[in-house]
C-alpha positions as CSV (number, residue, x, y, z in Angstrom):
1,X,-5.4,20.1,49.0
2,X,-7.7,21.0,46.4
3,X,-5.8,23.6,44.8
4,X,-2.8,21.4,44.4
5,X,-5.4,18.5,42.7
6,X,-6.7,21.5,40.3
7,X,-2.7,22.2,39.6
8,X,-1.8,18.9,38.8
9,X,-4.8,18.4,36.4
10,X,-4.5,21.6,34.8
11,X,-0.6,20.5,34.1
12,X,-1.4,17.1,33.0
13,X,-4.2,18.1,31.0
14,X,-2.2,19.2,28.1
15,X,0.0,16.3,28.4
16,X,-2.6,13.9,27.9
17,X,-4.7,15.3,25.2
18,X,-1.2,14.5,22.6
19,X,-0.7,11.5,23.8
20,X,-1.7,10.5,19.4
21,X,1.2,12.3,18.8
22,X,3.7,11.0,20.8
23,X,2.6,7.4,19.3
24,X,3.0,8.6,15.9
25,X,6.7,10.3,16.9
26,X,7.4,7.3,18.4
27,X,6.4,4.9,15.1
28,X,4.2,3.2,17.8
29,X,1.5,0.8,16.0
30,X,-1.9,1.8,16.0
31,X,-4.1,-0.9,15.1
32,X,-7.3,1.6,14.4
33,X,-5.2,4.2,11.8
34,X,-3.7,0.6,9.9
35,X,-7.5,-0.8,9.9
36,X,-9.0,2.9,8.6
37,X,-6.0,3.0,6.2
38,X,-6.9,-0.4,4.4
39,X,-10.6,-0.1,4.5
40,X,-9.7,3.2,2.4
41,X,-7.7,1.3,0.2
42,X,-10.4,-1.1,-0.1
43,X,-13.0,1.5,-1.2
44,X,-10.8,3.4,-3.4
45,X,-10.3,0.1,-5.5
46,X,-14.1,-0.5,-5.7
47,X,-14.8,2.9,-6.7
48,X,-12.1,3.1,-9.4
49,X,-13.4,-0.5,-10.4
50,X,-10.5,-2.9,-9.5
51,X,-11.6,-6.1,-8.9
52,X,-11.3,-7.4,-5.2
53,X,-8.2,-9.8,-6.0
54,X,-6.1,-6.6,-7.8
55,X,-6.3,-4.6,-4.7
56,X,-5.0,-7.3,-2.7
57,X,-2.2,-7.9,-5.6
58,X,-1.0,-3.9,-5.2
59,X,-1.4,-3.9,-1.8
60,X,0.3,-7.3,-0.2
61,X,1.3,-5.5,3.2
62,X,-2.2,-4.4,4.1
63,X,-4.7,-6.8,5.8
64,X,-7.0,-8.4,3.4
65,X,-9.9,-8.4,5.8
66,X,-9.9,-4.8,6.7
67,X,-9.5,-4.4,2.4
68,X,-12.4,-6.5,1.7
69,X,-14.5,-4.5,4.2
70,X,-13.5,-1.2,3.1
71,X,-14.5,-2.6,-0.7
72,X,-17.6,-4.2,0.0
73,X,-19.0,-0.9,2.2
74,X,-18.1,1.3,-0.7
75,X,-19.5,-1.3,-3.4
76,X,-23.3,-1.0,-1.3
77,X,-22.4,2.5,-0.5
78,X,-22.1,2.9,-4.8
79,X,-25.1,0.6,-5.8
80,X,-27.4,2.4,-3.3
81,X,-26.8,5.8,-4.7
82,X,-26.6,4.3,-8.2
83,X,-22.8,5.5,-9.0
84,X,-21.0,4.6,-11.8
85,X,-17.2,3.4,-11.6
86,X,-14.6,6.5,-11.7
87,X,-11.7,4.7,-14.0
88,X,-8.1,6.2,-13.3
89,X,-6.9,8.2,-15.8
90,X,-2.8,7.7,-14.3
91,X,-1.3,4.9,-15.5
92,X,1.4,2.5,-13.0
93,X,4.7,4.2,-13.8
94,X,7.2,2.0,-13.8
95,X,10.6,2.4,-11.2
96,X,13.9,2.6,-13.1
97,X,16.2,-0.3,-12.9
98,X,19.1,0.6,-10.2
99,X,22.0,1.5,-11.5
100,X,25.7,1.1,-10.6
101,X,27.3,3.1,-8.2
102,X,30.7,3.3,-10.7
103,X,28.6,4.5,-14.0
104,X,26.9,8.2,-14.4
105,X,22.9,7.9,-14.0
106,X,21.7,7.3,-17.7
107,X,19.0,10.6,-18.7
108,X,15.7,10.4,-19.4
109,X,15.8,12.5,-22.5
110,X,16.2,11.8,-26.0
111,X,17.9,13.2,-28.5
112,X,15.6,15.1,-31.2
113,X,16.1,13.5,-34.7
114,X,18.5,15.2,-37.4
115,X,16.4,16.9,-40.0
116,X,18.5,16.8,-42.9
117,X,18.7,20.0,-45.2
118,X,17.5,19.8,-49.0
């Protein structure tokens, strides 16, 4: 009896320490990644000095409470330790309009300008 108890943990052991990964296979919800995930968000927009009401603009999807929270911790976390703002250097870039399934997909490049000999 106790060998087969011993067995059966041994085999389910290995089972039950992925069951994280199985979720994420799976696309289940997890309420705790989604909550961690916007209190980043949250502090990444206080530390590269977005004001409260941008982060919620960029990120409409993402619960605003969790975002506040992450954005307040990270705002004592940054006047305790008296840090300074880190601005982003990327600017938004800007999707291209869709095109047309009929025309070719216009480039990107531009021509270089005719230099015109003397």
């Amino acid at each position: 009896m106790r060998k087969t108890v011993c067995f059966a943990l041994v085999v389910a052991l290995p089972l039950l320490s992925a069951c994280d990964r199985f979720a994420d296979m799976l696309d289940m919800p997890n309420p705790e990644k989604d909550t961690a995930n916007a209190q980043a968000i949250g502090g990444a927009c206080r530390q590269t000095g977005r004001s409260i009401e941008d982060c919620y603009a960029l990120h409409p999807e993402v619960d605003k409470a969790d975002i506040f929270s992450g954005w307040k911790t990270m705002s004592e976390y940054m006047n305790e330790h008296n840090l300074k703002e880190v601005p982003s250097v990327l600017s938004r870039v800007q999707k291209p309009a869709p095109q047309p399934f009929n025309e070719p997909p216009q480039s990107a490049e531009v021509p270089a300008p005719q230099v015109a000999a003397h």
